[in-house]
N, C-alpha and C positions, 0 to 999 in steps of 0.2 A: 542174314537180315537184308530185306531190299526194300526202298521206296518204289510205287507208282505212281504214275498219272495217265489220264488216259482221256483222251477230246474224243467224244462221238458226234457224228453226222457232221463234219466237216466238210463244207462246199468248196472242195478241192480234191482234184483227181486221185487219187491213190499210188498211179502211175509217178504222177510229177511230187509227190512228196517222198518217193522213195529214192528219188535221186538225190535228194538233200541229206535224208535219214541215211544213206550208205557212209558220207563225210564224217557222222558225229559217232559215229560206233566204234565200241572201245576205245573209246575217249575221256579223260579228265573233263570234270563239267566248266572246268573255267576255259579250259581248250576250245570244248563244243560250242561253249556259246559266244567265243571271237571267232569262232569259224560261222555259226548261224547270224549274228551281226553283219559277217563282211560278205554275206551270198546275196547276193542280186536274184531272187526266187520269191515268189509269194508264198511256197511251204515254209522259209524260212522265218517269217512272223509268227507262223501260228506257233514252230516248234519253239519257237526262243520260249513265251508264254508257257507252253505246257511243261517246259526244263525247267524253269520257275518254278511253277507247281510242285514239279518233283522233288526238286530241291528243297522247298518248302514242307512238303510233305514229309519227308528222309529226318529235318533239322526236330520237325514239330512234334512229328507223331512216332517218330523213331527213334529220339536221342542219338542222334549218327552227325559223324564230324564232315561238315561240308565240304572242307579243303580234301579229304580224304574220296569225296567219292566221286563213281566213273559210271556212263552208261555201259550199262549190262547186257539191257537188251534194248532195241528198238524196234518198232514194225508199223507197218499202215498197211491192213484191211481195206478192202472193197464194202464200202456200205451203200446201202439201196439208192438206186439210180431213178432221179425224178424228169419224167419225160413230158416231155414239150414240142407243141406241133408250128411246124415255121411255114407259114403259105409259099405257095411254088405259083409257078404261071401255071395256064389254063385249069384253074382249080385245084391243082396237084395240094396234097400235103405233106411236106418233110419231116422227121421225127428228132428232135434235138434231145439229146443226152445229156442231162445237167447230172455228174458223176459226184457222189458224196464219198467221205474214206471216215473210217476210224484209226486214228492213231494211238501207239501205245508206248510209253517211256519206262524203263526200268534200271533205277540205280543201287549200286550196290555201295561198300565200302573197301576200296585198296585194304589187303593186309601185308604188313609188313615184315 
């Protein structure tokens, strides 16, 4: 039995949300989310929220004991990159990479 949740088209790199997602893996969810609390990272807002979710999902739609579960799996995806042109001098134009990710959260439950 697993819960997920899963945030798409998230306006944050993929890159920099994988640095945060490597700390909360194989983690108890109350661990994971004093560890996403105390990170100084803008991946760390979105993941608190969607641990939430999961969480929520696991209690609501899965009858699963919240104290009991752990992330299983984690991961952020590369989602479509929305590009944007930055003027340069003598008319040049630069191409700006605004990078989106999908993230994915999956909890299961400890057995004992």
């Amino acid at each position: 039995m697993e819960a997920r949740a899963k945030l798409s088209y998230a306006r944050i790199s993929s890159r920099k949300v994988k640095i945060v997602i490597d700390m909360i893996r194989n983690k108890p969810v109350a661990v994971a989310m004093g560890i996403l609390k105390q990170t100084p990272k803008a991946a760390s807002e979105l993941l608190v929220k969607l641990l939430e979710s999961a969480m929520a999902n696991a209690e609501n739609n899965h009858n699963m004991d919240v104290n009991k579960l752990y992330v299983s799996e984690v991961f952020a995806n590369q989602g479509p990159t929305l590009k944007r042109i930055r003027p340069r001098a003598q008319g040049r134009a630069f191409r700006i990479r605004k990078r989106t990710s999908h993230i994915t959260i999956v909890l299961k439950e400890k057995e004992d």
